[in-house]
N, C-alpha and C positions, 0 to 999 in steps of 0.2 A: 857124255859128250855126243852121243848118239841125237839125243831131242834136243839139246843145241844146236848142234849141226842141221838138223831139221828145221828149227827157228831160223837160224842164221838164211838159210836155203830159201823159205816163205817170204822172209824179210827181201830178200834182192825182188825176188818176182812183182811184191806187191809195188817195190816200189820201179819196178819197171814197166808196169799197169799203166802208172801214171806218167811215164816218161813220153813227150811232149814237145813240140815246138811253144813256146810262151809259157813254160813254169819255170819258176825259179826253181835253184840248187837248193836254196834252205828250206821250199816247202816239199821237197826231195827227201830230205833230213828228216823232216818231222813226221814223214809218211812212216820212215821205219823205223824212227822213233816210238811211237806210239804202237805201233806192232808187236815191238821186241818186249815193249813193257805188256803188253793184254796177255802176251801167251807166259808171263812170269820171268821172262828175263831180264837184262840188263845191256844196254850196250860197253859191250866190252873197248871202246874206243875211249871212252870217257872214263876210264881207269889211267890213260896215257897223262901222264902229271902234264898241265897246261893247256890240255884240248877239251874243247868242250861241247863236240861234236859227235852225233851216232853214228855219223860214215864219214868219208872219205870222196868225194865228187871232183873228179879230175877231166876238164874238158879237153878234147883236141892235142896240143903240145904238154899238155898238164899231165903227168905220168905217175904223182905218186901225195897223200898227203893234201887234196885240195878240200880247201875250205869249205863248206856250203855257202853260198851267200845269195844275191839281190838279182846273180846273173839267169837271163832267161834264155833256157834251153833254145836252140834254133835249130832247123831243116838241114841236115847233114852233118851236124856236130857228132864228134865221134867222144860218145859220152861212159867211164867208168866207175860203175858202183862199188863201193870198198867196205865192207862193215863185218862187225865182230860181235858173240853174241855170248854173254859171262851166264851161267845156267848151274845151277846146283854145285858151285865151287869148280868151276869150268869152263876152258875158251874155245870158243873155233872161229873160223874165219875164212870169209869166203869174198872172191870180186867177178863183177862181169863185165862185160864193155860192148856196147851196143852203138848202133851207128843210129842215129834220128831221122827215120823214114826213108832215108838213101840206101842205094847198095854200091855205091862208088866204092868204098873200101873193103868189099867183102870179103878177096882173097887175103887182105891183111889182115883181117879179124880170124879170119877158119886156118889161116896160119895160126894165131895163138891159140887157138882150142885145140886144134890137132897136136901140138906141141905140148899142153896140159895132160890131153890124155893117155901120150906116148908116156910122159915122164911120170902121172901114176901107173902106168904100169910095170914099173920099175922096184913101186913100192913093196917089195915082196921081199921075205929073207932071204939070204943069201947075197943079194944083190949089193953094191958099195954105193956111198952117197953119190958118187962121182959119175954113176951112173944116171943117176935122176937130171944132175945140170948136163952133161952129153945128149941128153934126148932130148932136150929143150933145146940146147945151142944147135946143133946137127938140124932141126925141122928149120928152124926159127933164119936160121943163115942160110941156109940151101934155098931160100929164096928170097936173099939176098938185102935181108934185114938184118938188128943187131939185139941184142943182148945185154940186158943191161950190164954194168960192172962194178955199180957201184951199189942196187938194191939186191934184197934176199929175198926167198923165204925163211923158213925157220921151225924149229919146233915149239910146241904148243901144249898147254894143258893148263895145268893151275896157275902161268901164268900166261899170259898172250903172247912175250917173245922169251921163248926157250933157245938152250944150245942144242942141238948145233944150226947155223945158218946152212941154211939151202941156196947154193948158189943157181942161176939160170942157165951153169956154164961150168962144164969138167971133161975129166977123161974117163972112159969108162974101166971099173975096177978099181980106182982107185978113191981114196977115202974112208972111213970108218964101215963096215959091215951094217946093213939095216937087219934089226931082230923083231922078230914077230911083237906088236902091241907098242912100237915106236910109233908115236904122231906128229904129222909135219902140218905146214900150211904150206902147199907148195904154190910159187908164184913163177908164173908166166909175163915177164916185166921187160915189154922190146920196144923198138923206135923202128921208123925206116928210114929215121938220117945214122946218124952219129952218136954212140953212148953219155956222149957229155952233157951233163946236167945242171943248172943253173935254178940260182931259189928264188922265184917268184917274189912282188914287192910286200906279199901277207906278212913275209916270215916264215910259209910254213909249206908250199906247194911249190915243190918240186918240179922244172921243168926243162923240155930238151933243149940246150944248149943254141942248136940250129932251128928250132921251133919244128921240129917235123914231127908227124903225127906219132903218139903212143897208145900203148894199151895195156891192159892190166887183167890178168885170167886168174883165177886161184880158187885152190878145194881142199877142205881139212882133209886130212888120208891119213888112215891106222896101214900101220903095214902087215899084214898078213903072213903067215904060212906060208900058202900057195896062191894067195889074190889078195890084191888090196882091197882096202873096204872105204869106198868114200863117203864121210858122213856129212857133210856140205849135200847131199843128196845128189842126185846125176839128173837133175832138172837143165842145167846146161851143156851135158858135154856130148 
């Protein structure tokens, strides 16, 4: 899971290399498409029965599950990369969200990273799941955005979505006990309207209800001992 996570990791970079004003979402795809396949892997997104996509490209109000297609990246679009990476009978999964050339949104963005990295450090035994959604909710609302309620993360390994769900959002203590050698995909999944979610006219992209901006943070994480270990690489956090 280790050199997947590393693939997975390569994979967001190269294709935010090419992230752009005037590319489309599907030559987006094909970027780390072709990536995932050079260094032997597989995208693990294209194991999900009916999708036939390497990522996940969610613009703006788009939060979760968006299609690739024809649309061309534009000057302040607030753009998330979503993709998974199947390696030697193996999944991980990682997202990033990046804003196109602007910094208008930037304390909404380092609020989801800051929130990501609070809540892997959570990943450690001892600790309860309820703790991981508490340090997402707590950063994520304290300035005075929302939480999703209706997406997860999730545990991960031989298949892509494991139990138990990772929620964005708990009390702390409470929940099942994390044990050393548990792996999540943990996601950082908020809005700065309203949680409510609406599905988009594809079928398949998920979006805010009020149309207010969203974003999408997330790192595969083994929990550790005494530290977690993120194998999504710590190129974003």
């Amino acid at each position: 899971m280790k050199e997947g996570g590393k693939i997975s990791s390569c994979a967001v970079k190269e294709v935010l290399d090419y992230l752009k004003p005037g590319v489309k979402t599907i030559e987006l795809d094909r970027i780390a498409e072709k990536f995932i396949l050079s260094q032997g892997g597989k995208p693990s997104f294209k194991t999900v029965h009916g999708y036939s996509y390497t990522t996940c490209i969610n613009i703006n109000e788009g939060i979760v599950h968006g299609l690739p297609n024809n649309y061309k990246v534009k000057s302040g679009d607030i753009v998330s990369i979503d993709l998974g990476v199947y390696y030697k009978g193996f999944h991980t999964d990682i997202s990033y969200t990046l804003e196109v050339e602007t910094q208008k949104e930037k304390d909404f963005l380092d609020t989801g990273k800051k929130a990501l990295k609070e809540a892997i450090s959570k990943c450690v035994e001892g600790f309860a799941l309820g703790d991981i959604g508490y340090a997402i909710q707590n950063i994520v609302e304290s300035q005075k955005y929302t939480v999703s309620r209706e997406l997860v993360g999730h545990g991960i390994g031989k298949e892509l979505h494991e139990s138990p769900y990772v929620p964005g959002y708990g009390k702390r203590g409470h929940g099942p006990k994390l044990k050393e050698g548990m792996v999540f995909a943990i996601e950082v999944i908020y809005q700065k309207g309203k949680p409510d979610l609406a599905l988009d006219k594809d079928g398949w992209t998920l979006i805010t209800k009020d149309r207010s901006l969203s974003a999408l943070f997330e790192h595969t994480v083994i929990v550790g001992k005494n530290s977690p270990l993120v194998i999504t690489d710590s190129l974003f956090t």
